[in-house]
BALOBA-1460 file (C-alpha; in Angstrom, 3 decimals):
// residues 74
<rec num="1" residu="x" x="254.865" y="174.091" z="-5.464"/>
<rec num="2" residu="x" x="251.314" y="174.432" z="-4.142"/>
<rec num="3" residu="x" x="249.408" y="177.369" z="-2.813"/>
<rec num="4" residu="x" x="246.884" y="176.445" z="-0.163"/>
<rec num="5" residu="x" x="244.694" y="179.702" z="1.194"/>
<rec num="6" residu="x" x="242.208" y="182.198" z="0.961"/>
<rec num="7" residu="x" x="241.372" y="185.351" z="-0.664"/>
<rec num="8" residu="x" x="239.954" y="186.711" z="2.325"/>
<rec num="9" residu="x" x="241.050" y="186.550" z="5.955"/>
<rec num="10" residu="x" x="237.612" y="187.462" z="7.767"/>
<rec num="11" residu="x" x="234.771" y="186.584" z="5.771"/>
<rec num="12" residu="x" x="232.190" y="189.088" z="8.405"/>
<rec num="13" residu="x" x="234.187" y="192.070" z="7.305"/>
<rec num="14" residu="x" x="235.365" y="190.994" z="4.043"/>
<rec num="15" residu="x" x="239.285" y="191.749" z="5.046"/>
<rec num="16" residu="x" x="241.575" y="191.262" z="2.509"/>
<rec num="17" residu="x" x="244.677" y="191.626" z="4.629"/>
<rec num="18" residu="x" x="246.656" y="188.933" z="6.584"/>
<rec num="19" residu="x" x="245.720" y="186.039" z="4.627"/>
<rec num="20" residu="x" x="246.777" y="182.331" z="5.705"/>
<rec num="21" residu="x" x="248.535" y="180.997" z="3.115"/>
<rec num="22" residu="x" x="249.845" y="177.652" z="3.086"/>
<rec num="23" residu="x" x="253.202" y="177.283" z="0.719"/>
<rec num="24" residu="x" x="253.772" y="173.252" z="0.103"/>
<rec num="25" residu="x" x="256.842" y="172.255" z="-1.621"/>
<rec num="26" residu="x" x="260.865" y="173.174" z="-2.273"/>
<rec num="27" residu="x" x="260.287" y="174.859" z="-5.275"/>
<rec num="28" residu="x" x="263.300" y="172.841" z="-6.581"/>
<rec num="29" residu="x" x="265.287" y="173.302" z="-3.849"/>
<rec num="30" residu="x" x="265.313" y="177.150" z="-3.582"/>
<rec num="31" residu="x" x="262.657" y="177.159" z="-0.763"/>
<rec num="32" residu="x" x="263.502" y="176.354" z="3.088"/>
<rec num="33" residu="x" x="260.243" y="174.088" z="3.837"/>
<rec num="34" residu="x" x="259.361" y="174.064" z="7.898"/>
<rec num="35" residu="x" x="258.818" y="177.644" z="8.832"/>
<rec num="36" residu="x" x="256.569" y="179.931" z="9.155"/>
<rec num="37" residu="x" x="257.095" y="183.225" z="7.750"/>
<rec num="38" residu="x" x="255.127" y="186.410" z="8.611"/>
<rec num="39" residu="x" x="255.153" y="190.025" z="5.435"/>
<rec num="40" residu="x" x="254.945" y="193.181" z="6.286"/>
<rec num="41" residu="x" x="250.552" y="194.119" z="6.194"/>
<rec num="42" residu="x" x="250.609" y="195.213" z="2.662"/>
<rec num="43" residu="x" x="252.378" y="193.255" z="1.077"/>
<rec num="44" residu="x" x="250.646" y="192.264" z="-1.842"/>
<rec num="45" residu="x" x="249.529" y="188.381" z="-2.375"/>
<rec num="46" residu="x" x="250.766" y="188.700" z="-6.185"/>
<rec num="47" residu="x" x="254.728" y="189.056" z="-4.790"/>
<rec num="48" residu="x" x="254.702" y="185.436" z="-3.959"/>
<rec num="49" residu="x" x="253.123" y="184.395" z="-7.125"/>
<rec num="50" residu="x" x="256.011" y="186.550" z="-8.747"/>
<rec num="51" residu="x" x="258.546" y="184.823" z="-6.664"/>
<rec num="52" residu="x" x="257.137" y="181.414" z="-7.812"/>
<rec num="53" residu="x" x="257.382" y="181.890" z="-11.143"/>
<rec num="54" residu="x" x="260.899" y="182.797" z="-10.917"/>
<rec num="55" residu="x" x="261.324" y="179.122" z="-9.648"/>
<rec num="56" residu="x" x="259.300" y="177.579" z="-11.992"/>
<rec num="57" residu="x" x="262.028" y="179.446" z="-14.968"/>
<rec num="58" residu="x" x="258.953" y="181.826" z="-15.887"/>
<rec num="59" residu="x" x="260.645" y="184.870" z="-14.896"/>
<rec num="60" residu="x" x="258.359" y="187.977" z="-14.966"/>
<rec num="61" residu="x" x="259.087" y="191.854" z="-14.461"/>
<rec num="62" residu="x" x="255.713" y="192.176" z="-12.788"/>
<rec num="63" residu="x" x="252.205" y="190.351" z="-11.866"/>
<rec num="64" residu="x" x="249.698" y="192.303" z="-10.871"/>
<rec num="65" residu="x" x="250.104" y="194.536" z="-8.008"/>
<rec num="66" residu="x" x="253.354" y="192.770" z="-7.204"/>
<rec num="67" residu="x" x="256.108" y="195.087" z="-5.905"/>
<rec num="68" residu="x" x="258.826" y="192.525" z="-6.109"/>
<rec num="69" residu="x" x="259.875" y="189.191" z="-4.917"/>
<rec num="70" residu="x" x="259.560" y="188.108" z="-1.090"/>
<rec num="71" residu="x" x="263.229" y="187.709" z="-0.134"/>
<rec num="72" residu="x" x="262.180" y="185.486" z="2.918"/>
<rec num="73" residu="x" x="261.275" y="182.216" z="0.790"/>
<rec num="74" residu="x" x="265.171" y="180.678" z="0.369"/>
């Protein structure tokens, strides 16, 4: 898997909040490549990192600010 983005989404105001983020790869299998998938506004860029490491077998409670794993990836 490779992440592809940016920390911020308007560099004039500095917004952190939609950020395009470009997910490459099938994570062996357990992610549907080809879409494009849209969070709810806050969620919180470390719930995809979570999620990754869960298919990389480096399972964590938390990241960060996660709040859990994006459900929308498989």
């Amino acid at each position: 898997m490779i992440v592809y983005g940016s920390a911020i989404a308007d560099g004039m105001s500095h917004a952190h909040h939609d950020l395009p983020v470009l997910l490459a790869g099938r994570g062996g299998g357990t992610i549907k490549p080809g879409r494009h998938v849209r969070y709810a506004k806050n969620t919180p860029m470390a719930n995809l990192f979570l999620s990754m490491l869960d298919r990389m077998g480096a399972p964590a409670e938390r990241l960060g600010d996660s709040t859990g794993r994006l459900d929308q990836l498989s």
